[in-house]
C-alpha positions as YAML, in Angstrom:
chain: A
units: angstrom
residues:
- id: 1
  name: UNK
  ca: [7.71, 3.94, 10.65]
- id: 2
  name: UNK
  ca: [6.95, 2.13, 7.12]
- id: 3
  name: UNK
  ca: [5.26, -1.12, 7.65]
- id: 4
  name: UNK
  ca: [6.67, -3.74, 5.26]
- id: 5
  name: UNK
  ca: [6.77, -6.67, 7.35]
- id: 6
  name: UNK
  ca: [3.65, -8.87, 6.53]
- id: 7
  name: UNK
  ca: [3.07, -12.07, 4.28]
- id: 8
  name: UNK
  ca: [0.23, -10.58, 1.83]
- id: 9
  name: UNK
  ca: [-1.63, -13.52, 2.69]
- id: 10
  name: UNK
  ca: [-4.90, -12.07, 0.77]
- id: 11
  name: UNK
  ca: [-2.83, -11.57, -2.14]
- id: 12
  name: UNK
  ca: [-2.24, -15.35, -2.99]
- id: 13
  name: UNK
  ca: [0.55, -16.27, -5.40]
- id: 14
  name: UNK
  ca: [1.55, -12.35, -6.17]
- id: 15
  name: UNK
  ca: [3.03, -12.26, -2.83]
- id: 16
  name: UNK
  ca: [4.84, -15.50, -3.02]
- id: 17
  name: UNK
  ca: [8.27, -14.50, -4.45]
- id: 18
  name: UNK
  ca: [8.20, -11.15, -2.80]
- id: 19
  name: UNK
  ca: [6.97, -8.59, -0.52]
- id: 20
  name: UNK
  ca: [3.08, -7.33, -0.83]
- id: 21
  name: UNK
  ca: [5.03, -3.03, -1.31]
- id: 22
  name: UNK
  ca: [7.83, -4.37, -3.74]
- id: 23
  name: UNK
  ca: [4.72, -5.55, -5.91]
- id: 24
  name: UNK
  ca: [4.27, -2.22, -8.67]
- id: 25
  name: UNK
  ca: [1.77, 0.36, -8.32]
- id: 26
  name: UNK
  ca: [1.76, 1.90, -12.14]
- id: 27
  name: UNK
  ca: [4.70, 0.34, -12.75]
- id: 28
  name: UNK
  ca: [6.77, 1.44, -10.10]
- id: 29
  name: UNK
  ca: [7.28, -0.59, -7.00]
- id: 30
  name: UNK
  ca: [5.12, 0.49, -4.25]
- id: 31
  name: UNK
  ca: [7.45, 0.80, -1.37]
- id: 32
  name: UNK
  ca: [9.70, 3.33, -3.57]
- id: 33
  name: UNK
  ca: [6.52, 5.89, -4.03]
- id: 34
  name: UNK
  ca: [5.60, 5.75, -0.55]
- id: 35
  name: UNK
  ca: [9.74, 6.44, 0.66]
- id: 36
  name: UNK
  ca: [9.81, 9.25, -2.44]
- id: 37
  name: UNK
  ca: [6.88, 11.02, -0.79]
- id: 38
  name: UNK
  ca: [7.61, 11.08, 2.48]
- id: 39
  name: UNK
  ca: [11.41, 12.67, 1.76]
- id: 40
  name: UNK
  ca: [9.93, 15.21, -0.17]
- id: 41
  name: UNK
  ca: [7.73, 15.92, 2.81]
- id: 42
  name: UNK
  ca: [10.89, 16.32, 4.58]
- id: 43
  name: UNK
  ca: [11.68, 13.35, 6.66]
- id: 44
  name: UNK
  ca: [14.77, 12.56, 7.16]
- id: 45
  name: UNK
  ca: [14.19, 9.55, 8.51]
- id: 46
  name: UNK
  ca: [12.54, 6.13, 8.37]
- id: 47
  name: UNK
  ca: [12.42, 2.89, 10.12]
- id: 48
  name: UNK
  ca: [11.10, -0.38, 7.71]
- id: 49
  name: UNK
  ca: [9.95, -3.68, 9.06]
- id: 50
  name: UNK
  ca: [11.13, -6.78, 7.23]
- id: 51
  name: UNK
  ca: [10.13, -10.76, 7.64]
- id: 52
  name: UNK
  ca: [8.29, -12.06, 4.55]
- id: 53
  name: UNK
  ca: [11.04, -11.99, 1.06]
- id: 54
  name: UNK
  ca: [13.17, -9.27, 2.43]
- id: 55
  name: UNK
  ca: [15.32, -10.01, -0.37]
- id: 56
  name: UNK
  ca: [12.81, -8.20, -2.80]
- id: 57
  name: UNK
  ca: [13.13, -4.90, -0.84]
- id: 58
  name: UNK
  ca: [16.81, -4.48, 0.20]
- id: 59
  name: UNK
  ca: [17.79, -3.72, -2.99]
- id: 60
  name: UNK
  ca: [14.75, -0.92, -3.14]
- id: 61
  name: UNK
  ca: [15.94, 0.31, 0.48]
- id: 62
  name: UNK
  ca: [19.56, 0.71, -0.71]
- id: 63
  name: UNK
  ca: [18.52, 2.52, -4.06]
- id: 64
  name: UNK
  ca: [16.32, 5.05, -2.27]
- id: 65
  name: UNK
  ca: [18.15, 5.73, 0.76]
- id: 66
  name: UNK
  ca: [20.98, 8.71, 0.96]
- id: 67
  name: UNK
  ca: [23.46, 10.86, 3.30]
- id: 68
  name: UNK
  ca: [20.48, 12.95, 3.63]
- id: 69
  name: UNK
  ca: [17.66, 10.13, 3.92]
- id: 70
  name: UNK
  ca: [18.30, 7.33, 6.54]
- id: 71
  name: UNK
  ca: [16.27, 4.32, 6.06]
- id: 72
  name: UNK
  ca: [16.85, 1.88, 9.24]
- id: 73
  name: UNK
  ca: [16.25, -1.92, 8.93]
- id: 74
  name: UNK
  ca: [14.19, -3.74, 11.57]
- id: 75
  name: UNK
  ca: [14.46, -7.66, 11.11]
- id: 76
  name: UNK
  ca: [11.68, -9.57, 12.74]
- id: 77
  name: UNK
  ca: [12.62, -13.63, 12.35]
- id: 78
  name: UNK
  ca: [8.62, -13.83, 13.32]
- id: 79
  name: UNK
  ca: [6.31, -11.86, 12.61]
- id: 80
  name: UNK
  ca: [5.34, -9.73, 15.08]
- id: 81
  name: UNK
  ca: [2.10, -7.77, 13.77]
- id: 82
  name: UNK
  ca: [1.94, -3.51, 13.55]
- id: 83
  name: UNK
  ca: [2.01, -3.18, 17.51]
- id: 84
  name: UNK
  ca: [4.85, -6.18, 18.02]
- id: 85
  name: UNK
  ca: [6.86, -4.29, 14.79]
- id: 86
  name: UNK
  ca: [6.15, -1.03, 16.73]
- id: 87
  name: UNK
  ca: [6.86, -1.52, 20.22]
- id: 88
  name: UNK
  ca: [10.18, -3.56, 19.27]
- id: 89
  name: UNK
  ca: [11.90, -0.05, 17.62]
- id: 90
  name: UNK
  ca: [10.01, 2.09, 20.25]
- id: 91
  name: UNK
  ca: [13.29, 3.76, 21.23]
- id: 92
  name: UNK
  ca: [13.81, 5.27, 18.12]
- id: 93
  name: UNK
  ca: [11.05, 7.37, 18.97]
- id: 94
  name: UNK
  ca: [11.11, 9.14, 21.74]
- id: 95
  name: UNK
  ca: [12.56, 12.26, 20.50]
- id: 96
  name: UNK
  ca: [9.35, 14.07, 19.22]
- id: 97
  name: UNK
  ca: [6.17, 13.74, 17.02]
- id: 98
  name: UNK
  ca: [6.31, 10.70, 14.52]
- id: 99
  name: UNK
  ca: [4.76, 9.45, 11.60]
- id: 100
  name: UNK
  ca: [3.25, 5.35, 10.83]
- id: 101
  name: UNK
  ca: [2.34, 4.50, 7.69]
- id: 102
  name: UNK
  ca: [1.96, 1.07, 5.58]
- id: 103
  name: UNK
  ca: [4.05, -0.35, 3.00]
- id: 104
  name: UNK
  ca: [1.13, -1.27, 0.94]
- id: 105
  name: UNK
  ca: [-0.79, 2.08, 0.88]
- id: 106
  name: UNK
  ca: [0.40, 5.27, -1.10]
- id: 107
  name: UNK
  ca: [-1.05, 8.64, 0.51]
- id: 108
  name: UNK
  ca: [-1.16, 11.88, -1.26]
- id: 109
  name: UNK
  ca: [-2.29, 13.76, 1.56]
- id: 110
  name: UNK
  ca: [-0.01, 17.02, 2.83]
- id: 111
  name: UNK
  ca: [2.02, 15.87, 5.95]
- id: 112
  name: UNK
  ca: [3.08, 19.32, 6.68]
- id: 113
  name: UNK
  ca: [-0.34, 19.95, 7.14]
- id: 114
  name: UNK
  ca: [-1.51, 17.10, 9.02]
- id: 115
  name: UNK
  ca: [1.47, 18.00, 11.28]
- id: 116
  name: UNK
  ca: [0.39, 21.45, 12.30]
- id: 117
  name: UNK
  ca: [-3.49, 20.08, 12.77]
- id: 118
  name: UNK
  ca: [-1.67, 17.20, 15.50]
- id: 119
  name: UNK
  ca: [0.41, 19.67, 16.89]
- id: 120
  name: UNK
  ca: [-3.00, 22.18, 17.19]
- id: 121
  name: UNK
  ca: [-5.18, 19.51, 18.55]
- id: 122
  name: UNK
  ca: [-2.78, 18.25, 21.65]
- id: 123
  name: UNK
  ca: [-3.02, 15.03, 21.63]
- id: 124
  name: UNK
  ca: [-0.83, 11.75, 21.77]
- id: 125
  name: UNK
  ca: [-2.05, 10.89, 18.43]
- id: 126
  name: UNK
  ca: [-4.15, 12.15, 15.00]
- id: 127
  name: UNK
  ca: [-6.03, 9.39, 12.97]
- id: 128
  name: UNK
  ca: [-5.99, 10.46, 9.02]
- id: 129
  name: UNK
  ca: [-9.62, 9.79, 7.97]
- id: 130
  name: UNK
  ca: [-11.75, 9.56, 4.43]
- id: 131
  name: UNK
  ca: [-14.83, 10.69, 4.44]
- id: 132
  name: UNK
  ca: [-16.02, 9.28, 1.28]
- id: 133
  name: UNK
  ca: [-13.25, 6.28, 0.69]
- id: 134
  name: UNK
  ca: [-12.88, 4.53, -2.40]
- id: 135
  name: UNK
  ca: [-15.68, 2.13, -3.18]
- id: 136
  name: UNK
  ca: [-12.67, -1.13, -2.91]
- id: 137
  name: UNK
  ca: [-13.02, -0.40, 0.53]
- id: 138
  name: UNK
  ca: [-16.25, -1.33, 1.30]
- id: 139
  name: UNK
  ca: [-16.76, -3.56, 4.00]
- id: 140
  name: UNK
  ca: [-14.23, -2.25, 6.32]
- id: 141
  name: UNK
  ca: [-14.54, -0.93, 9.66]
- id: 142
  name: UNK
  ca: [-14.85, 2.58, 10.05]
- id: 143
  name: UNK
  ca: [-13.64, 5.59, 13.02]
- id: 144
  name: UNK
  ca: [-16.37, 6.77, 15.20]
- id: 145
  name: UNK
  ca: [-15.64, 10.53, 16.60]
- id: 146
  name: UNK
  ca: [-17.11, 12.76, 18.56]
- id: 147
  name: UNK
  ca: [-16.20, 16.27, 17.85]
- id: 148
  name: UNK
  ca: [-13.34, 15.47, 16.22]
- id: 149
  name: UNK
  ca: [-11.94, 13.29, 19.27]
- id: 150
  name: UNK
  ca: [-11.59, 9.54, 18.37]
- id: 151
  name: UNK
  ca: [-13.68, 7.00, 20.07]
- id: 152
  name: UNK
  ca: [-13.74, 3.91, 18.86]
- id: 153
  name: UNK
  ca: [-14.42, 1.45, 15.36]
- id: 154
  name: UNK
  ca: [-17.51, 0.32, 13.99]
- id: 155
  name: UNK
  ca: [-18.68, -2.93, 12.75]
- id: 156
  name: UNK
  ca: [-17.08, -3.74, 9.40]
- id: 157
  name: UNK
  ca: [-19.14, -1.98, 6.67]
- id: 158
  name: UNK
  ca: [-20.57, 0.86, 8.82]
- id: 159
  name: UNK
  ca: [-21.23, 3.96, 8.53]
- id: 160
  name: UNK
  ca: [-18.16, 6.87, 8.98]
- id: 161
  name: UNK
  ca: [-14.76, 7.75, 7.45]
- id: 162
  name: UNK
  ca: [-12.46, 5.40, 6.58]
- id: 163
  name: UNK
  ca: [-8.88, 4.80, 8.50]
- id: 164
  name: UNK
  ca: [-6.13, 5.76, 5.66]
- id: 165
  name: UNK
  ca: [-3.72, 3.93, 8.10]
- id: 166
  name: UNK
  ca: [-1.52, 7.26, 8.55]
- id: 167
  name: UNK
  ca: [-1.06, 8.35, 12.22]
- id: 168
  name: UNK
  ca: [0.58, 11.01, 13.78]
- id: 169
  name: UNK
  ca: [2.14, 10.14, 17.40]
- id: 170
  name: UNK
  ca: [3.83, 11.74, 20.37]
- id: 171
  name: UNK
  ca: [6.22, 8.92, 21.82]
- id: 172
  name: UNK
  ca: [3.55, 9.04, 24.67]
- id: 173
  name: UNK
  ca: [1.66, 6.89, 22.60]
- id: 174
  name: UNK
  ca: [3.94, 4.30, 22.75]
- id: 175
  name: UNK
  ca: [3.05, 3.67, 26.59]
- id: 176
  name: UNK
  ca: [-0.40, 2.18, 25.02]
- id: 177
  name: UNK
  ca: [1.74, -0.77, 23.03]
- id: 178
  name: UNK
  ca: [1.42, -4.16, 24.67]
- id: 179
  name: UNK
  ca: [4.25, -5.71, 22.37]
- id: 180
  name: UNK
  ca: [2.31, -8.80, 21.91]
- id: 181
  name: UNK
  ca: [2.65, -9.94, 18.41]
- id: 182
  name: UNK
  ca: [-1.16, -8.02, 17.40]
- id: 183
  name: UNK
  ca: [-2.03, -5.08, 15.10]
- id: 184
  name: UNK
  ca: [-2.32, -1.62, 15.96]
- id: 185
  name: UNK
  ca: [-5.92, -2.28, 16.04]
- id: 186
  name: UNK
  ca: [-6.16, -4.60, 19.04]
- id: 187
  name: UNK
  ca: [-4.29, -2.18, 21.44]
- id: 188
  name: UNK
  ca: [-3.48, 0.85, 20.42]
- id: 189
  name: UNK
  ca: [-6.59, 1.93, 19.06]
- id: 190
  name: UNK
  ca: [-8.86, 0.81, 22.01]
- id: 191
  name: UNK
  ca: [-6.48, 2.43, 24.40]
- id: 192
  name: UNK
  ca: [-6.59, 5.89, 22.35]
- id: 193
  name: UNK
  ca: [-10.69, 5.51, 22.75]
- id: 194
  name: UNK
  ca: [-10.15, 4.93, 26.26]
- id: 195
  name: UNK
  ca: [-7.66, 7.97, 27.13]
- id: 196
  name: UNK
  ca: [-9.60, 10.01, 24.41]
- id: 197
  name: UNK
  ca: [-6.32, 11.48, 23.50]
- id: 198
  name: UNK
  ca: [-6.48, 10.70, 19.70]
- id: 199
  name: UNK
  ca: [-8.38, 13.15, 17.11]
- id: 200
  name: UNK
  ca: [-9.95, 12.55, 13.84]
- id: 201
  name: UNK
  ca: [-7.99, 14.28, 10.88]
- id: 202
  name: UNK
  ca: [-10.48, 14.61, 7.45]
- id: 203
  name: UNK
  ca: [-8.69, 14.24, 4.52]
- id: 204
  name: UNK
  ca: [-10.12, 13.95, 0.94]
- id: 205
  name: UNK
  ca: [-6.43, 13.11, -0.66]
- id: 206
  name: UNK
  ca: [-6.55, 10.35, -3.18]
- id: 207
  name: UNK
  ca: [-4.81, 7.58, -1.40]
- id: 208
  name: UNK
  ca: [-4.35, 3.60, -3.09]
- id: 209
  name: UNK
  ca: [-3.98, 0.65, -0.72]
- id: 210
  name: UNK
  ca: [-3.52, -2.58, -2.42]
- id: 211
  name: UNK
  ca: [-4.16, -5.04, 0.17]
- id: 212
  name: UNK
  ca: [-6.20, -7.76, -2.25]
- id: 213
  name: UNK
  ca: [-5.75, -8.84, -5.75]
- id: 214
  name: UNK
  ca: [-8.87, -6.81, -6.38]
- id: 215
  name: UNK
  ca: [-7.95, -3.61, -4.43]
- id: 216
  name: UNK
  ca: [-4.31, -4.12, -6.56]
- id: 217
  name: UNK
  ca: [-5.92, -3.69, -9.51]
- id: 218
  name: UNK
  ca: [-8.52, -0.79, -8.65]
- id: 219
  name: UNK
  ca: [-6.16, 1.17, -7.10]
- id: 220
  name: UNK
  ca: [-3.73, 0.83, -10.00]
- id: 221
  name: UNK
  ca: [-6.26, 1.92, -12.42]
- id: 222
  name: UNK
  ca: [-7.64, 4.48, -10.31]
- id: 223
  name: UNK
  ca: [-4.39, 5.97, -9.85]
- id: 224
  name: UNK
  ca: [-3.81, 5.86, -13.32]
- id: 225
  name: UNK
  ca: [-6.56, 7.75, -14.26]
- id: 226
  name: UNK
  ca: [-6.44, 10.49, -12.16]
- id: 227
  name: UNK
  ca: [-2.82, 10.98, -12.83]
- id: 228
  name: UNK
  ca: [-1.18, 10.72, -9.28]
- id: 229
  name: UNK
  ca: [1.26, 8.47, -10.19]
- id: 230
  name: UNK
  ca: [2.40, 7.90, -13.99]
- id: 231
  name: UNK
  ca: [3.39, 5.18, -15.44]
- id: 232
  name: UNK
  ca: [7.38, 4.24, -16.72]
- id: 233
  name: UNK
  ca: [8.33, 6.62, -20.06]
- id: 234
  name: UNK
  ca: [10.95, 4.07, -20.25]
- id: 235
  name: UNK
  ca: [8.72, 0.76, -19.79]
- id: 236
  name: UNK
  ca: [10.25, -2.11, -22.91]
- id: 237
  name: UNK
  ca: [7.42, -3.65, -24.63]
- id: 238
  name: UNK
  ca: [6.45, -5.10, -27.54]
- id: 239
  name: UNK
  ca: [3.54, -5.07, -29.69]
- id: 240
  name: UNK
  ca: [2.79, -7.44, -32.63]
- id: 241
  name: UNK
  ca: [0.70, -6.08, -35.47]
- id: 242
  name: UNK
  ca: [-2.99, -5.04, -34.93]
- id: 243
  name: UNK
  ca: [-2.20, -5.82, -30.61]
- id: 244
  name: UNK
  ca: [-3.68, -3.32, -28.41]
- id: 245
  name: UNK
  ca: [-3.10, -2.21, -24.75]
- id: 246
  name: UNK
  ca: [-6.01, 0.28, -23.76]
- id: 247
  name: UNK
  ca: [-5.13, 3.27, -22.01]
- id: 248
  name: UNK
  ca: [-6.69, 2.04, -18.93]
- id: 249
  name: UNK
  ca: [-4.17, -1.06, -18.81]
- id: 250
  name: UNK
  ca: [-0.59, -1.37, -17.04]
- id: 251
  name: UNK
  ca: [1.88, -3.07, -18.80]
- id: 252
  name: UNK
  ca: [5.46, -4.26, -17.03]
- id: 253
  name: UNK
  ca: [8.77, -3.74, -18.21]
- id: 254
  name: UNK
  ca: [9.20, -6.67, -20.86]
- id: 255
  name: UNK
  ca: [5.50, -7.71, -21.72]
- id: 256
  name: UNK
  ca: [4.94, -8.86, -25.43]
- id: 257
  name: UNK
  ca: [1.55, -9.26, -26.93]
- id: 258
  name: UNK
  ca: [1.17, -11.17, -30.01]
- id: 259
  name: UNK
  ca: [-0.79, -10.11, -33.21]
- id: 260
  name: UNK
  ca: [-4.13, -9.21, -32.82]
- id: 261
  name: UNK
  ca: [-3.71, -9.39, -28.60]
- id: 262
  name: UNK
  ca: [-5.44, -7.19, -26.39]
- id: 263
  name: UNK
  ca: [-5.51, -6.18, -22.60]
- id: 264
  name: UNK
  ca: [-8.18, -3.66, -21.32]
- id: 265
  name: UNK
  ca: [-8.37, -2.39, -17.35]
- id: 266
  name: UNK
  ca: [-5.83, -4.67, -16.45]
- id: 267
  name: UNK
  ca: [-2.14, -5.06, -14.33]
- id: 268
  name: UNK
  ca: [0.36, -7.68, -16.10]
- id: 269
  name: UNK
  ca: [3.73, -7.70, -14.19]
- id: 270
  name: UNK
  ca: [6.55, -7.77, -16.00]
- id: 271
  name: UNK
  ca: [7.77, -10.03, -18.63]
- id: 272
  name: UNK
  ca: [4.23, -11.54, -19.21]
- id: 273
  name: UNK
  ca: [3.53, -12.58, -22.65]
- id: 274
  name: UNK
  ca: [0.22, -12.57, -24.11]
- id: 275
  name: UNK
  ca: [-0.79, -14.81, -26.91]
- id: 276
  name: UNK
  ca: [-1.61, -14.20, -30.40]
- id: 277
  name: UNK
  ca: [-5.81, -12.77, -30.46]
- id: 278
  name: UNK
  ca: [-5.57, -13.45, -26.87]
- id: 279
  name: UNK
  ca: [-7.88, -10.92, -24.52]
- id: 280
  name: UNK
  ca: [-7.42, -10.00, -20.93]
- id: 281
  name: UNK
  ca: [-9.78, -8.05, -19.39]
- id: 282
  name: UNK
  ca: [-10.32, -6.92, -15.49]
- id: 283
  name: UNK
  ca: [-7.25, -9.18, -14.43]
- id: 284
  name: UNK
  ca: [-4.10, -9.45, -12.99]
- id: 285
  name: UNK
  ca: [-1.66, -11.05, -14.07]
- id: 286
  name: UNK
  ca: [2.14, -11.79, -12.37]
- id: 287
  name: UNK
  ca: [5.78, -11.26, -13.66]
- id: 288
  name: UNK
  ca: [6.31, -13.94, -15.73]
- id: 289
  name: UNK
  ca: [3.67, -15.37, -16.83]
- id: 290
  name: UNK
  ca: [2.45, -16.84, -19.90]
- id: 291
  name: UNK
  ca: [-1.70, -16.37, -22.00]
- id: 292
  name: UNK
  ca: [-2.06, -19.01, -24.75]
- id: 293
  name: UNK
  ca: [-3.09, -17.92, -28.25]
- id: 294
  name: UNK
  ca: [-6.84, -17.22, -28.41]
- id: 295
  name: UNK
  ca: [-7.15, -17.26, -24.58]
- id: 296
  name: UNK
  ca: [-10.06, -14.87, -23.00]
- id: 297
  name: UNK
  ca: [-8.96, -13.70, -19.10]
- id: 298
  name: UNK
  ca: [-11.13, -12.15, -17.73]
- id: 299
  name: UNK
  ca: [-11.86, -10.66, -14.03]
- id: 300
  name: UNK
  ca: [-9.00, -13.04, -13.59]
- id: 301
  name: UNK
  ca: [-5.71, -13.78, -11.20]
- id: 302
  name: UNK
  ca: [-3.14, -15.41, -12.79]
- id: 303
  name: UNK
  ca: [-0.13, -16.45, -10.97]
- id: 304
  name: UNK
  ca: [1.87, -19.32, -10.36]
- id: 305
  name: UNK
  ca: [0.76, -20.51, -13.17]
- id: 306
  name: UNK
  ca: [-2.65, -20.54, -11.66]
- id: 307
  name: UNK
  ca: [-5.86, -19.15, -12.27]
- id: 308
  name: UNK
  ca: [-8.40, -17.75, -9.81]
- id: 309
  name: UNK
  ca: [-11.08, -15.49, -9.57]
- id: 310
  name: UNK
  ca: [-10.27, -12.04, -8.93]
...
């Protein structure tokens, strides 16, 4: 199960035109790295979620699926949250051991592996954990365990391994769903730490989630330097005289910068066109748009034609 279904409310005006995993991650749309990794792990097949601008993954669902790599539509006319999206395809599930994961987060991790540790530790479900998460993530709740069994969340910001969002689930699992329109959070979880059939699986494999305009562009860069995901070979842009796009800066099919523009640890979406001796720094910036001449951007968002903090 991919989760694609949500607004990308914390995302502001990057989300308003399409859906938060057709946004790029090294300019690549999300949702196509996370369906590319899991069929090279060997599923076969996949069930999506769709409410908020399904138009701007269909055609990403149609390019990746195959004969040999089913990817299965669920349309929700209202949203109904990670549990709701869950419980309403439940019966495509009850044949064995499946795998959740979110549209908006790409995991390295080995499935194979975290397979054979759920199907080792007997229970209705595994919990992929990181010990030492990514310092964007700071300020989230964390998994309490107790010898590797799971047993409930802390307070946001305390202490403990972060939740990648990856489970592994027997379709006994699915008996804990309420199908009230709430995340996994508000009954699956608490029922797991109830039944104490869920165990905590460690994992130190790079993983990105993008779920703010400032996670977006941390995880891109982040990414980018550790070489998980590359950028496009094949990427058009164009670069006036003496313009300069650092290495640590991810430029969309399209972009122009004028003469003596330059963009440093940044994400500008394709098409954008930055001014003559313009500078962006720390920013993102949508498809589309448009820097003046002798503009400075900096720890920026600029979409919509409209400028916020980042």
């Amino acid at each position: 199960m991919v989760f694609a279904a949500g607004r990308g409310v914390r995302m502001g005006l990057l989300t308003a035109d399409r859906a938060k995993p057709a946004l790029p991650l090294c300019q690549a749309p999300l949702i196509r790295r996370v369906l590319e990794r899991l069929r090279q792990a060997g599923v076969r097949e996949v069930v999506v979620n769709l409410h908020h601008a399904p138009h701007s993954l269909e055609p990403l669902l149609r390019a990746a699926g195959s004969d040999g790599f089913r990817i299965h539509r669920s349309f929700e006319t209202g949203l109904l949250g990670t549990s709701g999206g869950l419980h309403r395809v439940r019966d495509r599930f009850r044949a064995g051991t499946f795998l959740v994961v979110n549209g908006d987060t790409l995991h390295t991790l080995d499935l194979g592996r975290l397979a054979a540790a759920h199907a080792a530790g007997g229970g209705e479900a595994t919990l992929v954990a990181d010990p030492e998460p990514a310092p964007e993530l700071r300020g989230e709740r964390r998994l309490r365990s107790e010898r590797g069994r799971f047993t409930g969340l802390t307070a946001p910001g305390g202490p403990g391994p972060a939740f990648t969002g990856v489970w592994a689930l027997e379709p006994s699992a699915l008996r804990h769903l309420s199908g009230r329109p709430v995340g996994l959070g508000a009954d699956l979880l608490p029922a797991l730490a109830r039944a104490g059939t869920a165990r905590v699986y460690s994992s130190r494999a790079p993983w990105f989630e993008i779920g703010t305009p400032r996670r977006y562009l941390e995880a891109s860069l982040r990414a980018l330097a550790i070489g998980v995901v590359r950028g496009d070979p094949e990427a058009r842009l164009s670069l006036a005289a003496g313009a300069r796009a650092a290495p640590a800066a991810l430029l969309g099919d399209g972009c122009r910068l004028g003469r003596r523009a330059r963009v440093e640890r940044s994400v500008l979406g394709e098409g954008v066109e930055v001014g003559a001796g313009a500078v962006v720094l720390d920013s993102v910036v949508a498809a589309g748009e448009r820097i003046a001449a002798g503009r400075r951007l900096e720890r920026r968002l600029l979409a919509g034609g409209r400028e916020t903090a980042l």
